[in-house]
C-alpha angles and dihedrals in degrees: 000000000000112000125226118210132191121201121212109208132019102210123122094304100030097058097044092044091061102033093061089042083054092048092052085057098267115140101232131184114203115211126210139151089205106093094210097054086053101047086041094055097047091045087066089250135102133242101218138021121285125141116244103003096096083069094055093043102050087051104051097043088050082047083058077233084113123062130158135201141143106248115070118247143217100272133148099232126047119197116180116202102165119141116259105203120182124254135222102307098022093278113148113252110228104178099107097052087048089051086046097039087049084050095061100037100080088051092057112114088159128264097071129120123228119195134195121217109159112103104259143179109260110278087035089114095041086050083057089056099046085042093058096040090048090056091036120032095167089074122062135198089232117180079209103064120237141166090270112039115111112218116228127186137158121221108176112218114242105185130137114228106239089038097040090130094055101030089064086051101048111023114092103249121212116222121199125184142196085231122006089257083066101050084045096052091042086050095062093053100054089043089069088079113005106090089185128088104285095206111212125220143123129309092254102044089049086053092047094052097051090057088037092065093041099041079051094055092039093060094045084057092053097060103051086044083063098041089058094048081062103036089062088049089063109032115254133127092252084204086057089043093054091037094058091041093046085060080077106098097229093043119099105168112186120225123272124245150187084256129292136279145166137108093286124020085047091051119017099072083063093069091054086053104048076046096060113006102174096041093047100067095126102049080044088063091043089060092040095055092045100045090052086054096087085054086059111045078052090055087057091050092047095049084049091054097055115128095015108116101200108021130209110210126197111209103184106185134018106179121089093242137033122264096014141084100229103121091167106148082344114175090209097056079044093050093046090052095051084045093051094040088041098048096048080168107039132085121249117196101185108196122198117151099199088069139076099192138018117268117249091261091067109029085070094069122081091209101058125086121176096231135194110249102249098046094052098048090043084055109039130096094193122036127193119181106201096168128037102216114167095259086058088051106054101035125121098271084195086086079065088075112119104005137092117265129190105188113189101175106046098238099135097042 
């Protein structure tokens, strides 16, 4: 029997999600309570800046296998991709599992399966099922099927922004239930696209992965964002540092950046954290370290910019990673805003050439132009490249001549 699915966000994973289900024949229904995603979506387009989605969208919609509104639907599969964010004290932020989760209760007959994809702290799944029992006792979560139980399961997303199409089909993807008939049903969902190996195991285990690879790559940041704050002290090109101690066969330094950003490895390792606050000393520092790093990419600015009375600041890159738009808990959108707040008196030209118009944070400054690349290098007096997307990369560096340049990422070595 043919499956509908509604899909709850369409965000960077959301949307994906259901626009590779759809071209694989699924009729799927995408959920958002942002009117322009909608009306983009059932337009055929896409709201952001993914390779290769506005193909899949534009298919499936013209197929009549991709919809998009803002009320959720009957449907036998409910997949929840909705951010969760931290709150003051690192605490998760819940609130928008527990609006899509209310959504879909009223729909509930019994037999369908719910999953949840949104990167969550471990019980967060657990937390979906006792939401929905608690509004509907009539339902249950068996281990032993009935008309009435109601299937949960949690599969992170592991995707990379920028490959996000043919990273779903290729990446192994892990599947947790609340009982092993969930992960198994939410196995053969997922099987209808992903070519790679889908690992079964528990809710809490799934949840726990997920953090476990970001809060990994988190730490290894963190230490090549230490090792160039040294480095500087003393001296040394911290590129050619982690170059010459990469030629070890069992080192594997990871490069150094202006901080780091993104929907999960700056957040993720929190959860961990706000889970077990006296055993995660060590993923606590991680974030620490990394989340400083935008303070001190300002302090070299504003060292560069010493003596200029008026200074003209070149910003290339906002987004968190290169060639996207994606500027989620981005450094270099961080960086540009204490620029901007610091040099009252300067002129920032932030350049970012997946984006039409500043972001809020920003716009709201008098001091910040979003600028073309030539002419803000050609103007600048200081010039700080926070994001190597391909147009940074392959400029005359030549334009360079005569200005200060604070390069984090090593592209102009």
């Amino acid at each position: 029997m043919q499956q509908k699915v509604a899909v709850i966000g369409l965000g960077y994973i959301g949307l994906p999600t259901a626009a590779i289900l759809a071209s694989n024949g699924v009729e799927v229904v995408g959920v958002d309570v942002n009117d322009r995603h909608v009306d983009a979506v059932n337009r055929g387009e896409v709201p952001f800046v993914e390779p290769d989605l506005g193909i899949h969208v534009a298919g499936a919609v013209s197929k009549g296998l991709l919809s998009a509104q803002k009320e959720t639907p009957k449907a036998d599969v409910y997949l929840i991709a909705v951010p969760t964010p931290f709150k003051e004290g690192y605490e998760a932020d819940l609130s928008y599992i527990d609006a899509a989760t209310d959504g879909i209760i009223p729909q509930l007959e019994g037999g369908e399966l719910v999953i949840l994809e949104s990167t969550s702290p471990p019980g967060a799944t657990e937390h979906i099922g006792r939401r929905i029992l608690e509004a509907r006792p009539e339902l249950n979560l068996s281990a032993e099927p009935d008309a009435k139980t109601i299937d949960v399961a949690h599969c992170p997303e592991r995707v990379l922004p920028g490959r996000v199409m043919i990273e779903l089909v290729e990446n192994d993807r892990i599947v947790g239930g609340l009982t092993a008939h969930a992960a198994e049903r939410a196995k053969e969902l997922y099987a209808i696209f992903c070519t790679a190996d889908i690992l079964l195991t528990d809710a809490t285990t799934a949840e726990m992965a997920k953090l476990t690879e970001n809060s990994f790559r988190d730490v290894n940041i963190a230490f090549a964002n230490e090792l160039s704050i040294i480095s500087e002290r003393l001296g040394i090109d911290v590129f050619e540092l982690i170059e010459l101690a990469n030629r070890h066969p069992r080192v594997n330094i990871l490069q150094p950046g202006p901080g780091v950003g993104g929907h999960c490895i700056a957040v993720d390792p929190w959860f961990i954290v706000s889970s077990a606050q006296d055993q995660a000393r060590l993923i606590r520092t991680a974030r620490e370290v990394n989340d400083a790093k935008p303070q001190y990419v300002l302090s070299q600015v504003l060292r560069a910019a010493e003596g200029v009375e008026s200074p003209t600041v070149a910003v290339l890159g906002l987004a968190f990673k290169p060639d996207i738009d994606d500027m989620r808990e981005s450094p270099a959108l961080d960086i540009a805003s204490l620029i901007g707040g610091a040099l009252p008196a300067g002129n920032i030209l932030a350049v970012e050439p997946n984006v039409a118009e500043l972001p809020p944070k920003l716009a709201e400054l008098a001091n910040v132009t979003l600028t073309p690349l030539e002419d803000a290098v050609s103007k600048a007096d200081v010039v700080a490249l926070l994001v190597d997307h391909r147009e940074f990369k392959v400029m005359d560096t030549a334009a360079l001549d005569g200005k200060a340049v604070i390069d984090t990422r090593g592209t102009w070595r």
